[in-house]
N, C-alpha and C positions, 0 to 999 in steps of 0.2 A: 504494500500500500504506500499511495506516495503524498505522505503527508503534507509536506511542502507543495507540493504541485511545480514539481521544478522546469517541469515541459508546458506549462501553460502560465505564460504570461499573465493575464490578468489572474489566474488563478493565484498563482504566487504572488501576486503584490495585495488578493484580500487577504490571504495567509498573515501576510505580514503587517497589515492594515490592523486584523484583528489581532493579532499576539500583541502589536505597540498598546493598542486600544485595552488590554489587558493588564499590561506592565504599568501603563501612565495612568489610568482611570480605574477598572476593576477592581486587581490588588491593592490601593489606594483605597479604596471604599470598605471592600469585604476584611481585610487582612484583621484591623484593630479590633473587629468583632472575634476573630478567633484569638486574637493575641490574649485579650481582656477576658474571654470567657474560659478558656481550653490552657494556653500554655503558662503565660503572668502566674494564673492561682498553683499549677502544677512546681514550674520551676520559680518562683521566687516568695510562693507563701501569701500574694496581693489576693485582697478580691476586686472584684470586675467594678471598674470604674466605667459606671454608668451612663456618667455623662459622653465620654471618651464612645460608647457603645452608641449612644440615641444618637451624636453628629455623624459618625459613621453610618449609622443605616440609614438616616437620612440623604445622605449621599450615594447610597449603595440604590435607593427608591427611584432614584433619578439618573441613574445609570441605566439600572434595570428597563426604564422606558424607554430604551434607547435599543436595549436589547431585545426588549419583544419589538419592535417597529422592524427593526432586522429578521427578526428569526420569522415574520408573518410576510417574508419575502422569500424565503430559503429555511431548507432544515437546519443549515449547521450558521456557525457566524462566516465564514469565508465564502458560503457557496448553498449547491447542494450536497456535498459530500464532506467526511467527517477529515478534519485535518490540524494542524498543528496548532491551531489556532484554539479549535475547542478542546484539544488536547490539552494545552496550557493552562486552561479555565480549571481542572481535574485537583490537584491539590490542598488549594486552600479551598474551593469551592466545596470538596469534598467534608473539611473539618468544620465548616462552615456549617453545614448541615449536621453537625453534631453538635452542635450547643441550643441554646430555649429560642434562638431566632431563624429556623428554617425553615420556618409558616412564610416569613416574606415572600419565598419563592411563588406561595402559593396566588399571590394579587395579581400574577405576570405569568399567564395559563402556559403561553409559547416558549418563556424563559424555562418555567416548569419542564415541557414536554424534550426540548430540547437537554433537562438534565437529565431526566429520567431515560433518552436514548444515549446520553453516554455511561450513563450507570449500566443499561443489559449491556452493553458491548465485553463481551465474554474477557478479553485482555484485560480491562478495567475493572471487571469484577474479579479477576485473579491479583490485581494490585494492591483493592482495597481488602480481600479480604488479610492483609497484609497490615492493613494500618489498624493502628488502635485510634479508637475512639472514647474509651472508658477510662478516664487516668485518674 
């Protein structure tokens, strides 16, 4: 599978469109939700700074609209086809949905559907059964 879409031009440049869109925005919005709820309390003993939580998924809300307007154009964020781009979205998004704020997903039906097809993707479900989520 060629994630990058390295033989198609525009293909590779939504690849890359979406992973920046990811790095600069996404990660930015989702991350201090997992940081404050899942890792802070584990490795440093903190509880979840709430406020730090509500600006964050505020941001994350408005993101999100961005992302279903996309995903209600194509299945995946680069295309129709699945690539590195929502391959990227797989990690934090995954620990994301392990903390008390993984209902948001649920406001953004396309956003939703679009996680739930990378969650059956048989490789992704050998990855996560891999991750902890109960710490």
């Amino acid at each position: 599978m060629d994630l990058l879409k390295e033989g198609d031009i525009a293909g590779a440049a939504m690849v890359d469109v979406w992973a920046e869109v990811e790095a600069q925005q996404y990660y930015p919005a989702l991350s201090p939700v997992v940081f404050e709820c899942i890792i802070f309390p584990v490795m440093r003993g903190t509880t979840t700074d709430q406020k730090v939580v509500d600006e964050s998924l505020d941001k994350l809300k408005k993101l999100l609209e961005v992302y279903e307007a996309r995903l209600s154009e194509h299945k995946y964020l680069a295309g129709d086809f699945f690539s590195f781009a929502d391959l990227n979205h797989f990690p934090f998004t995954f620990y994301f949905m392990a903390t008390p704020y993984a209902s948001v997903f649920d406001a953004y039906p396309r956003v939703k559907a679009w996680w739930q097809s990378i969650m059956s993707r048989p490789s992704i479900k050998k990855i996560a059964a891999n991750m902890p989520t109960k710490f």
